[in-house]
N, CA and C atoms as a LAMMPS dump frame, in Angstrom:
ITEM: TIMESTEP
0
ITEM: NUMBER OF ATOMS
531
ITEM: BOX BOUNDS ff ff ff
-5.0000000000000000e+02 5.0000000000000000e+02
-5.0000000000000000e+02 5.0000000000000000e+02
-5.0000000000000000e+02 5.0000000000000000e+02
ITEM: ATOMS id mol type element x y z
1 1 1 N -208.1 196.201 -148.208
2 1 2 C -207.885 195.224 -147.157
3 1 3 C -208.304 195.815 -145.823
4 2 1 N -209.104 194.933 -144.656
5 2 2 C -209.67 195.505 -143.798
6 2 3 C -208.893 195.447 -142.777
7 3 1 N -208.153 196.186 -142.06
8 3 2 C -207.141 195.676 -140.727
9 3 3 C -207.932 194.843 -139.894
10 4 1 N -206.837 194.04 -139.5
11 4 2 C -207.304 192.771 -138.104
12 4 3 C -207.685 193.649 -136.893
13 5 1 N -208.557 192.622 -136.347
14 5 2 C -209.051 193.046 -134.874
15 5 3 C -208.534 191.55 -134.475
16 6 1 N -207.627 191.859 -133.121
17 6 2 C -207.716 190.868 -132.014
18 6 3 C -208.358 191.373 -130.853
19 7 1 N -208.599 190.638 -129.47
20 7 2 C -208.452 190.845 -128.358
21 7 3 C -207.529 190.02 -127.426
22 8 1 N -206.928 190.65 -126.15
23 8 2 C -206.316 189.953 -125.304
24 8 3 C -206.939 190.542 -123.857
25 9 1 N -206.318 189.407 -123.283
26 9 2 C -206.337 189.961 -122.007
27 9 3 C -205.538 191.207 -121.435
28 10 1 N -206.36 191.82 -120.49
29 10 2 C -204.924 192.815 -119.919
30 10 3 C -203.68 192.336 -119.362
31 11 1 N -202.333 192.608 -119.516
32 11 2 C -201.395 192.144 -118.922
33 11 3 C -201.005 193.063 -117.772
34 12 1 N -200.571 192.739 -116.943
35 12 2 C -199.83 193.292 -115.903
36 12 3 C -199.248 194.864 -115.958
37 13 1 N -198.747 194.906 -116.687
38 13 2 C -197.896 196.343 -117.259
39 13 3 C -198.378 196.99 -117.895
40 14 1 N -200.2 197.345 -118.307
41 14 2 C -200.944 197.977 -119.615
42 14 3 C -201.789 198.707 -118.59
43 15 1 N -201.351 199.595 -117.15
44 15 2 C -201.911 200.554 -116.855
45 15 3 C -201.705 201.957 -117.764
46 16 1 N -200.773 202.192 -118.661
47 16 2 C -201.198 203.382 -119.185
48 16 3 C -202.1 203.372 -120.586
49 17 1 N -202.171 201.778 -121.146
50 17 2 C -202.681 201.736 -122.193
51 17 3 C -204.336 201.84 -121.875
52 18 1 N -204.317 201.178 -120.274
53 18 2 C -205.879 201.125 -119.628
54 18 3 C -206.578 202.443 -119.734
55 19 1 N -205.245 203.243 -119.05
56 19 2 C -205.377 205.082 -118.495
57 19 3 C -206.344 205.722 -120.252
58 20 1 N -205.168 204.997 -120.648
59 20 2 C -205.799 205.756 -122.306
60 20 3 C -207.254 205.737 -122.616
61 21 1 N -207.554 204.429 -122.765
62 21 2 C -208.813 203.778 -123.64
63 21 3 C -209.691 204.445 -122.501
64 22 1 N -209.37 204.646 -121.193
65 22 2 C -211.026 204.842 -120.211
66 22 3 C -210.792 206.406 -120.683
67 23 1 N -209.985 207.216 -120.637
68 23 2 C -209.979 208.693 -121.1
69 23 3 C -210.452 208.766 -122.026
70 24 1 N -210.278 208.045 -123.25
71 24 2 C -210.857 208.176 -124.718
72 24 3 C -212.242 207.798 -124.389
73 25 1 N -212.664 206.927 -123.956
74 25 2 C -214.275 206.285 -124.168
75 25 3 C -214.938 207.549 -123.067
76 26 1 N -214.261 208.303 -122.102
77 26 2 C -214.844 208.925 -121.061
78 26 3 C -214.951 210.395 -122.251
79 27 1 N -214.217 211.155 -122.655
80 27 2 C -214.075 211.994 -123.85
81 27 3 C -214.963 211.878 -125.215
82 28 1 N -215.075 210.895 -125.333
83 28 2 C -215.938 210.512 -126.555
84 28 3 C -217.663 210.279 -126.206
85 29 1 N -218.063 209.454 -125.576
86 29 2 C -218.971 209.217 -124.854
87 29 3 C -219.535 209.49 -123.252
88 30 1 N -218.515 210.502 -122.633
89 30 2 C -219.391 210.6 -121.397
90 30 3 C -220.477 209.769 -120.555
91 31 1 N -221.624 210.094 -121.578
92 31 2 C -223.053 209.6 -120.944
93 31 3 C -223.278 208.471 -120.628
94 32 1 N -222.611 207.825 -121.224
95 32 2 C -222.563 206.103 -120.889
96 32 3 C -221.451 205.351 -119.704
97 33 1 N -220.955 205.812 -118.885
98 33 2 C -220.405 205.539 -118.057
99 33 3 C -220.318 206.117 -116.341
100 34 1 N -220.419 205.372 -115.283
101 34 2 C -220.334 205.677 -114.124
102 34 3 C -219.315 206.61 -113.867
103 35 1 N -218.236 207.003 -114.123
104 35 2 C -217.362 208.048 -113.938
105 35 3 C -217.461 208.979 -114.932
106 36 1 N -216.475 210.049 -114.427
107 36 2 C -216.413 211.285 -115.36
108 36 3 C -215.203 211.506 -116.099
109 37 1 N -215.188 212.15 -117.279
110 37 2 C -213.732 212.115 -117.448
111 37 3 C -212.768 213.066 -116.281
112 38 1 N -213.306 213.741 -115.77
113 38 2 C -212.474 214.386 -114.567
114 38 3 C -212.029 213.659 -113.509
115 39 1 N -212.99 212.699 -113.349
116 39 2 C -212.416 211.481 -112.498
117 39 3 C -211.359 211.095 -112.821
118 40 1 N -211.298 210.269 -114.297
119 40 2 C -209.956 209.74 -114.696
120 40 3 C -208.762 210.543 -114.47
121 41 1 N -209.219 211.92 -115.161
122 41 2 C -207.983 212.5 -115.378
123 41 3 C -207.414 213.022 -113.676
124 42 1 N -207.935 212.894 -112.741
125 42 2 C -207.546 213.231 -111.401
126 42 3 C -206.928 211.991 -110.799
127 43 1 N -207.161 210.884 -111.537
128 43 2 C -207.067 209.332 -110.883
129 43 3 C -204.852 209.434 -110.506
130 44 1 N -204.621 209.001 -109.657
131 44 2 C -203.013 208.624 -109.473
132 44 3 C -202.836 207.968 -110.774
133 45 1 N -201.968 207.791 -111.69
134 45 2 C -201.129 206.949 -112.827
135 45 3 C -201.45 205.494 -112.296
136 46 1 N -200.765 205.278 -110.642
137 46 2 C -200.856 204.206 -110.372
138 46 3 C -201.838 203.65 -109.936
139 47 1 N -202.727 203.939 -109.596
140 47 2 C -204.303 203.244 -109.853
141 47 3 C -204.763 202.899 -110.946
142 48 1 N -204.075 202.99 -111.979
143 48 2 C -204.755 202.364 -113.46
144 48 3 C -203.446 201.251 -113.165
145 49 1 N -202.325 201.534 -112.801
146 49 2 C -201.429 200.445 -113.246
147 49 3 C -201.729 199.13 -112.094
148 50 1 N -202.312 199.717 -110.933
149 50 2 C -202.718 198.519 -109.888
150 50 3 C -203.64 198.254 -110.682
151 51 1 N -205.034 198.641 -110.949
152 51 2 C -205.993 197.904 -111.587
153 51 3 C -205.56 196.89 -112.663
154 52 1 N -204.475 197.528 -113.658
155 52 2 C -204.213 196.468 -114.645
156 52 3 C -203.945 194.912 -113.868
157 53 1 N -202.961 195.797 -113.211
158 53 2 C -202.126 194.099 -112.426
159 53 3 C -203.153 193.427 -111.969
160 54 1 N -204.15 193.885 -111.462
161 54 2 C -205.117 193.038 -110.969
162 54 3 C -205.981 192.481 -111.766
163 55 1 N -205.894 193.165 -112.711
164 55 2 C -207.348 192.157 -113.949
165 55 3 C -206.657 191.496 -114.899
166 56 1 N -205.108 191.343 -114.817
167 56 2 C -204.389 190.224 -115.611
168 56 3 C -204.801 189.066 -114.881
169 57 1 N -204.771 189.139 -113.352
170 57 2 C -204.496 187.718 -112.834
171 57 3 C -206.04 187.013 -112.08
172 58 1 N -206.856 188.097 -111.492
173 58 2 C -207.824 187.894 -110.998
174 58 3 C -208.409 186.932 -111.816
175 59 1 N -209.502 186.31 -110.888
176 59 2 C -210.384 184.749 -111.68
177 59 3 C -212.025 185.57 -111.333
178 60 1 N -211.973 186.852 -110.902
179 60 2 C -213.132 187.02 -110.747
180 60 3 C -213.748 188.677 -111.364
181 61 1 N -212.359 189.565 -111.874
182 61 2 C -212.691 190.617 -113.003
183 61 3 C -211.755 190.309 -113.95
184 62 1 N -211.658 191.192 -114.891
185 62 2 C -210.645 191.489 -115.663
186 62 3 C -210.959 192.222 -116.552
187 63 1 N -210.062 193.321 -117.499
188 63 2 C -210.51 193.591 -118.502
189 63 3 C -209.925 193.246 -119.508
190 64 1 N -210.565 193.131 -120.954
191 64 2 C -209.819 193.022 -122.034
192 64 3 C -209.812 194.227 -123.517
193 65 1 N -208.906 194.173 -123.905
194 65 2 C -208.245 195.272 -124.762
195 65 3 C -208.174 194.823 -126.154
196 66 1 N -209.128 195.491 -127.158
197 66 2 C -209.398 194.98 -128.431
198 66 3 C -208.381 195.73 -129.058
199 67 1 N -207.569 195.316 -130.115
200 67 2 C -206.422 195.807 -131.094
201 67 3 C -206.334 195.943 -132.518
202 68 1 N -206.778 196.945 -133.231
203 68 2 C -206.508 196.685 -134.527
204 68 3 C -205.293 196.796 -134.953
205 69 1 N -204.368 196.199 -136.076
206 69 2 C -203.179 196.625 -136.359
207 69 3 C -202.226 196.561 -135.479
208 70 1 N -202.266 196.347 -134.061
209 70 2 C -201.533 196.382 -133.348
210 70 3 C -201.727 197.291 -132.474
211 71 1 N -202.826 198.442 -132.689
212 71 2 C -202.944 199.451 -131.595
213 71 3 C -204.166 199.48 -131.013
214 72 1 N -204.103 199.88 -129.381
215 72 2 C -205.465 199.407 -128.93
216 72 3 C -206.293 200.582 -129.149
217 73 1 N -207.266 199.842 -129.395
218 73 2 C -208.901 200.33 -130.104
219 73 3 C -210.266 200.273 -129.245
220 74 1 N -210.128 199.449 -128.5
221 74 2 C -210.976 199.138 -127.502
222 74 3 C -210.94 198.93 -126.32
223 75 1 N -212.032 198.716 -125.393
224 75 2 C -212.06 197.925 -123.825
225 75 3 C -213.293 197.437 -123.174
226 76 1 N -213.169 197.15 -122.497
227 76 2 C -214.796 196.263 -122.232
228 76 3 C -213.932 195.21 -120.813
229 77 1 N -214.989 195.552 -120
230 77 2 C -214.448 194.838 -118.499
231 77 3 C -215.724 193.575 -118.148
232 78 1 N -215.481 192.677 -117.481
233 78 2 C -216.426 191.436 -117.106
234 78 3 C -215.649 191.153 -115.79
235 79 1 N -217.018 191.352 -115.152
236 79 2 C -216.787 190.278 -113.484
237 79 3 C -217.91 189.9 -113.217
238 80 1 N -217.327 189.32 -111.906
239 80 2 C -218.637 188.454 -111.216
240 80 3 C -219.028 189.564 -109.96
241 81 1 N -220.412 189.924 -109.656
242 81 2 C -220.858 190.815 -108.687
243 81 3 C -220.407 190.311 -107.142
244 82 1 N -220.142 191.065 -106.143
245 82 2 C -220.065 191.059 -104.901
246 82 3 C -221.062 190.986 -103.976
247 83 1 N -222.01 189.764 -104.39
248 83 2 C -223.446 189.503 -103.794
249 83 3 C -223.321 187.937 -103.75
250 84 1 N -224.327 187.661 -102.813
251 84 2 C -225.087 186.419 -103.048
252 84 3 C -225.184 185.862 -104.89
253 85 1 N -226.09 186.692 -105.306
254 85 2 C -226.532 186.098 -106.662
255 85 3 C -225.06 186.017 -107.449
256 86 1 N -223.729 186.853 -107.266
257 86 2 C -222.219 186.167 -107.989
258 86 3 C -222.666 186.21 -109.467
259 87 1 N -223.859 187.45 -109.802
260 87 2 C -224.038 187.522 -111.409
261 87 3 C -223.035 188.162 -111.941
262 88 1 N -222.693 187.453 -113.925
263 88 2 C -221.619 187.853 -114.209
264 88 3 C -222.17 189.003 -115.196
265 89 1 N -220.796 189.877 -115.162
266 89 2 C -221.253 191.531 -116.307
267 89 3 C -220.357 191.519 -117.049
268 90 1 N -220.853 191.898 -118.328
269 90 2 C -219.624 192.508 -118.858
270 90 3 C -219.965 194.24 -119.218
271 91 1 N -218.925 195.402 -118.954
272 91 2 C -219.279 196.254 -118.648
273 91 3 C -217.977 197.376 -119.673
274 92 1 N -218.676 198.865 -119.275
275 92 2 C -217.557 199.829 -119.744
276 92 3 C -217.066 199.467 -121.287
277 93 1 N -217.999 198.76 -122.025
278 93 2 C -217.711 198.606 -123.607
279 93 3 C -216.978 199.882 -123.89
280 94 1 N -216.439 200.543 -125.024
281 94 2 C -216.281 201.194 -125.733
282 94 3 C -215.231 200.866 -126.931
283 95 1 N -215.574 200.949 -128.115
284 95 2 C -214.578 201.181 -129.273
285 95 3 C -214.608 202.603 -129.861
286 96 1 N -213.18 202.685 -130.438
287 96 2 C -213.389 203.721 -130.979
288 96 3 C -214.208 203.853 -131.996
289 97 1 N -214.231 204.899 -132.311
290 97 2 C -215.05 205.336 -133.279
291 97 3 C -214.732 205.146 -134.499
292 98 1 N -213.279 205.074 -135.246
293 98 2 C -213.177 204.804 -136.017
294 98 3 C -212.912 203.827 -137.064
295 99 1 N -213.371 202.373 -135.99
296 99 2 C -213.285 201.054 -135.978
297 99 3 C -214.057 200.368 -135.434
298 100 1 N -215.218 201.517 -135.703
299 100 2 C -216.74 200.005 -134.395
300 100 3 C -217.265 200.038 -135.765
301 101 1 N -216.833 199.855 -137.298
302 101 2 C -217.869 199.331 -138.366
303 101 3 C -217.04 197.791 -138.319
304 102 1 N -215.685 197.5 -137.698
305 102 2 C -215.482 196.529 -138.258
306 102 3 C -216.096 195.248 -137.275
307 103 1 N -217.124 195.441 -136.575
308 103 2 C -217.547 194.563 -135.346
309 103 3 C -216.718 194.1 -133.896
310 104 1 N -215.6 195.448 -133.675
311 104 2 C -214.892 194.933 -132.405
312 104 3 C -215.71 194.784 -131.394
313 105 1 N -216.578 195.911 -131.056
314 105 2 C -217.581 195.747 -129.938
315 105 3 C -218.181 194.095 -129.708
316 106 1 N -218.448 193.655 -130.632
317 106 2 C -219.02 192.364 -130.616
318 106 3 C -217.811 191.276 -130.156
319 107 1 N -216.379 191.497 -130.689
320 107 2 C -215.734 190.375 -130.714
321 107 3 C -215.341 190.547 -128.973
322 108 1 N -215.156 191.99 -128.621
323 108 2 C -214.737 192.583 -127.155
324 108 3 C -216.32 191.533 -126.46
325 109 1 N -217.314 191.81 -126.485
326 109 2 C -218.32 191.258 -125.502
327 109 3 C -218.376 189.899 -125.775
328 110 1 N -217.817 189.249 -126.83
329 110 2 C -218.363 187.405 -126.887
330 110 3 C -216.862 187.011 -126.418
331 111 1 N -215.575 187.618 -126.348
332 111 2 C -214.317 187.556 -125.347
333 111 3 C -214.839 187.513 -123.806
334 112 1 N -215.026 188.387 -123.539
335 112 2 C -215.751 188.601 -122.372
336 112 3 C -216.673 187.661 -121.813
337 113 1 N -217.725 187.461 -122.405
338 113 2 C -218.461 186.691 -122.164
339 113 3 C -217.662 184.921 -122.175
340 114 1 N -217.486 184.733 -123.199
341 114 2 C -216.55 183.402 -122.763
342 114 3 C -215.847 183.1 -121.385
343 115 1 N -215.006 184.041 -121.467
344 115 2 C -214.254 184.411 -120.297
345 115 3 C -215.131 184.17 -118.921
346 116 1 N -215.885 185.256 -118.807
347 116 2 C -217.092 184.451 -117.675
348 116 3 C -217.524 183.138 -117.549
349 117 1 N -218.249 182.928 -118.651
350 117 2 C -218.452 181.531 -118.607
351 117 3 C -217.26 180.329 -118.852
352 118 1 N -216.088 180.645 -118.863
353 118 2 C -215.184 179.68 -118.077
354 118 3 C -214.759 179.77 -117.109
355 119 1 N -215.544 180.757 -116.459
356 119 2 C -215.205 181.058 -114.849
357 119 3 C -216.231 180.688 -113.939
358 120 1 N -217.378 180.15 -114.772
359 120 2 C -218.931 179.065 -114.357
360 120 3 C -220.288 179.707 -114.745
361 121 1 N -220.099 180.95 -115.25
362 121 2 C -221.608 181.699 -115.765
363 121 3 C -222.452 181.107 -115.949
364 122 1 N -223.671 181.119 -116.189
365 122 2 C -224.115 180.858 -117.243
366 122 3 C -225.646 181.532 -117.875
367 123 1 N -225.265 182.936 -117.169
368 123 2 C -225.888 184.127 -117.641
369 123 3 C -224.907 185.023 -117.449
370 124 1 N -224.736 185.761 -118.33
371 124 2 C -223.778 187.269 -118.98
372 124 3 C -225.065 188.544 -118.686
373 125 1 N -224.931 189.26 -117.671
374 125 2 C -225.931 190.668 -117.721
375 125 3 C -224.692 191.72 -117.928
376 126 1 N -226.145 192.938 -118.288
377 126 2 C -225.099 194.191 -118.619
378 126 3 C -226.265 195.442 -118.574
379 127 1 N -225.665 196.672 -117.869
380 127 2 C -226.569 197.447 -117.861
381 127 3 C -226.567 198.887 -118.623
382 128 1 N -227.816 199.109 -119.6
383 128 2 C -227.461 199.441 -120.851
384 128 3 C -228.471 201.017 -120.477
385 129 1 N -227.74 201.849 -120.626
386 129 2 C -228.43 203.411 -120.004
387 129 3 C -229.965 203.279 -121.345
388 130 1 N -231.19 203.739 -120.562
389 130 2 C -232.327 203.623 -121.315
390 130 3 C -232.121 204.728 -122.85
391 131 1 N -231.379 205.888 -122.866
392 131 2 C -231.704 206.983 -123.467
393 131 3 C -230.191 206.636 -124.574
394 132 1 N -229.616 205.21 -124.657
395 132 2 C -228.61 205.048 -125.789
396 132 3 C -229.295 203.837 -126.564
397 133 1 N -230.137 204.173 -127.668
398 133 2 C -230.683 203.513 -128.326
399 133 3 C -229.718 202.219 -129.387
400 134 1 N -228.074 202.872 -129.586
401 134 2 C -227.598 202.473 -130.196
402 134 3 C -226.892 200.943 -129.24
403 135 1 N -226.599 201.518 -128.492
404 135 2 C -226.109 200.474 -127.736
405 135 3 C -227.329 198.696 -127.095
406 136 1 N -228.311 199.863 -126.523
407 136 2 C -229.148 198.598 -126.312
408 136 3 C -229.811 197.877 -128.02
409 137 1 N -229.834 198.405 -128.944
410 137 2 C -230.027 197.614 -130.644
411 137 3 C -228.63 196.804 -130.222
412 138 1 N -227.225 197.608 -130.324
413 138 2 C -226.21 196.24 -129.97
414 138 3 C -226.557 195.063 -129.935
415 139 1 N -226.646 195.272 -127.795
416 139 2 C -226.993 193.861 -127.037
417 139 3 C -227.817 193.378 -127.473
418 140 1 N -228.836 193.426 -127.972
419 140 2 C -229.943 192.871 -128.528
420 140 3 C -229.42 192.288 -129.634
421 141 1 N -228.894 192.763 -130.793
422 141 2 C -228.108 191.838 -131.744
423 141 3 C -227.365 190.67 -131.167
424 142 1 N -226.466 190.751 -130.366
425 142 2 C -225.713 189.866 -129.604
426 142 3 C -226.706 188.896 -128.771
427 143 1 N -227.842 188.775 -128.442
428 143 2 C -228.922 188.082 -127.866
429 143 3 C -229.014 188.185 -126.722
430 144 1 N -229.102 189.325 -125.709
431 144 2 C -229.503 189.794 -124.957
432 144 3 C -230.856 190.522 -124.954
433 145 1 N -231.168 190.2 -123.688
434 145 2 C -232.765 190.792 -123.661
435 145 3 C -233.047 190.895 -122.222
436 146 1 N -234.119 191.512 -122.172
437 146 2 C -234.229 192.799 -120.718
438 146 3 C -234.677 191.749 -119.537
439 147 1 N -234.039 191.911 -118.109
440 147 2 C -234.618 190.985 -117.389
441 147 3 C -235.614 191.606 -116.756
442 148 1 N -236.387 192.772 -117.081
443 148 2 C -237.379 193.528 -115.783
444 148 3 C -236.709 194.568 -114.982
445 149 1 N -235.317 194.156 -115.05
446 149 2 C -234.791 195.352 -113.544
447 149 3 C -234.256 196.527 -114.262
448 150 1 N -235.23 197.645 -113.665
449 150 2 C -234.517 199.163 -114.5
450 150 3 C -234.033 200.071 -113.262
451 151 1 N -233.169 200.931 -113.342
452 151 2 C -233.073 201.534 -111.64
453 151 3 C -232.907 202.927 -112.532
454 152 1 N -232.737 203.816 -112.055
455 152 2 C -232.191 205.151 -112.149
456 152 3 C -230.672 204.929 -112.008
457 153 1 N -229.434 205.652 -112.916
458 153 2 C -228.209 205.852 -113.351
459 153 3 C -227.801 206.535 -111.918
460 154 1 N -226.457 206.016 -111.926
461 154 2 C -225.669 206.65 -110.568
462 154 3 C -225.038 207.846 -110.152
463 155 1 N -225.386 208.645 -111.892
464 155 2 C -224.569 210.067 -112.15
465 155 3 C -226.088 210.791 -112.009
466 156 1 N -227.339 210.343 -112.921
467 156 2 C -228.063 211.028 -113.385
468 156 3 C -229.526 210.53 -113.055
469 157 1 N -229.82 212.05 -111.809
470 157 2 C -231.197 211.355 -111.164
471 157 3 C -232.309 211.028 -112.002
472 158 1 N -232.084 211.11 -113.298
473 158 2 C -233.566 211.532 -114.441
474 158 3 C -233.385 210.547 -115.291
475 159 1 N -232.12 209.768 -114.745
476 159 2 C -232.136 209.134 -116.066
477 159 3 C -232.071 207.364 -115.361
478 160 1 N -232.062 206.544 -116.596
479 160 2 C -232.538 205.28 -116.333
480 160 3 C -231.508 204.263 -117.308
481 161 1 N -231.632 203.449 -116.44
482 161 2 C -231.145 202.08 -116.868
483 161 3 C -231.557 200.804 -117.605
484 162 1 N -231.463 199.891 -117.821
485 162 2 C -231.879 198.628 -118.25
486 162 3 C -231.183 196.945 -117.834
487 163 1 N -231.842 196.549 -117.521
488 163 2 C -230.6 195.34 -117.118
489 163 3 C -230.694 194.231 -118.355
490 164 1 N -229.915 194.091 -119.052
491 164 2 C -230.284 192.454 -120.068
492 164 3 C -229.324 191.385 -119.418
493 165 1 N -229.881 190.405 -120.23
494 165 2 C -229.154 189.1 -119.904
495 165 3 C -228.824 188.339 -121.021
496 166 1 N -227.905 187.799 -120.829
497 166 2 C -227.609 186.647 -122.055
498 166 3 C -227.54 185.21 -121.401
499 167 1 N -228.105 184.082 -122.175
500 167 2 C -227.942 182.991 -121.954
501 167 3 C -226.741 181.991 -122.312
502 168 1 N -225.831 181.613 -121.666
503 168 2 C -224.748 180.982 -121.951
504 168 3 C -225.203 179.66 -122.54
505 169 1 N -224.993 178.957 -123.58
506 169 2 C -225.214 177.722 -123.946
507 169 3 C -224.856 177.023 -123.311
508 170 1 N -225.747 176.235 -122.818
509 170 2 C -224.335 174.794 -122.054
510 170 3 C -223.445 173.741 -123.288
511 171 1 N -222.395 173.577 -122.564
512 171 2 C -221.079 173.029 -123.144
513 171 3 C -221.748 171.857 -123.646
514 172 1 N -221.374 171.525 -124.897
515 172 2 C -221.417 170.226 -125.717
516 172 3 C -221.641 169.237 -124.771
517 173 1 N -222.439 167.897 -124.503
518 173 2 C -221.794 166.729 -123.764
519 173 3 C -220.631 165.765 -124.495
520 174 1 N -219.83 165.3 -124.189
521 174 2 C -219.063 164.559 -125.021
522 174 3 C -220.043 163.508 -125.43
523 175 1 N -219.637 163.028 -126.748
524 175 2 C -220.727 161.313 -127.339
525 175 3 C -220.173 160.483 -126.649
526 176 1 N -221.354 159.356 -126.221
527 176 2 C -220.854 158.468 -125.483
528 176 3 C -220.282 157.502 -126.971
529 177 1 N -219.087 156.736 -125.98
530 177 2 C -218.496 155.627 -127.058
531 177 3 C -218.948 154.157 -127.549
């Protein structure tokens, strides 16, 4: 029997469960993320627990927390950018390792992505480091594909980025009667 995967939203009170999952994905994977794990581990307690509170209620980030069995397994964050263009991301994926055969990564980014697009999306981008082959095959499974914009990484002058996009379907029309 294969254990369940859910996701939820973050609640209010899941700054240490937050603290956890970014230490684990920062420990496990490094290379794929804007911070360091030294960052985290220097971070106040209560800066993960303000962040939580804030991405329970906010309409414009949040993160959400994938669960197998009851224990969290995952994380993956989505907002809307602080620009003109108000493009939406979903960002900071990671599952563990010993539960990304059962497709959480996927159920964490099409959560996410929903989520945006009931907040008006109707493009999902995400920026996928050039030199993680595994990850950009991912997005690409999930139907994302490259919009042109590559920049250089914010840790690593040598290294490079990718931007994809996903297309949000538009909503059913209701049948007329």
């Amino acid at each position: 029997m294969s254990p369940s995967l859910t996701v939820r939203r973050i609640a209010a009170d899941q700054g240490a469960v937050f603290r956890e999952l970014r230490t684990a994905s920062l420990r496990e994977a490094p290379y794929a993320f804007g911070e360091t794990l030294e960052d985290a581990l220097l971070a106040d307690a209560t800066s993960f627990d303000t962040t939580a509170a804030h991405h329970a209620c906010s309409d414009d980030t949040t993160s959400f927390i994938l669960y197998t069995e009851g224990h969290p397994a995952g994380l993956i964050g989505a907002c809307f950018e602080e620009s003109a263009l108000h493009r939406a991301f979903v960002s900071e994926l990671w599952v563990a390792p010993a539960v990304r055969h059962l497709r959480g990564g996927e159920l964490l980014v099409n959560t996410a992505s929903e989520w945006l697009a009931s907040q008006g999306a109707r493009e999902i981008y995400a920026w996928v480091a050039d030199s993680n082959r595994t990850a950009m095959r991912f997005y690409e499974r999930l139907g994302f594909g490259p919009t042109g914009e590559h920049t250089r990484t914010a840790r690593t002058a040598d290294a490079w980025e990718t931007l994809l996009v996903r297309h949000v379907p538009p909503a059913a029309e209701p049948a007329a009667p």
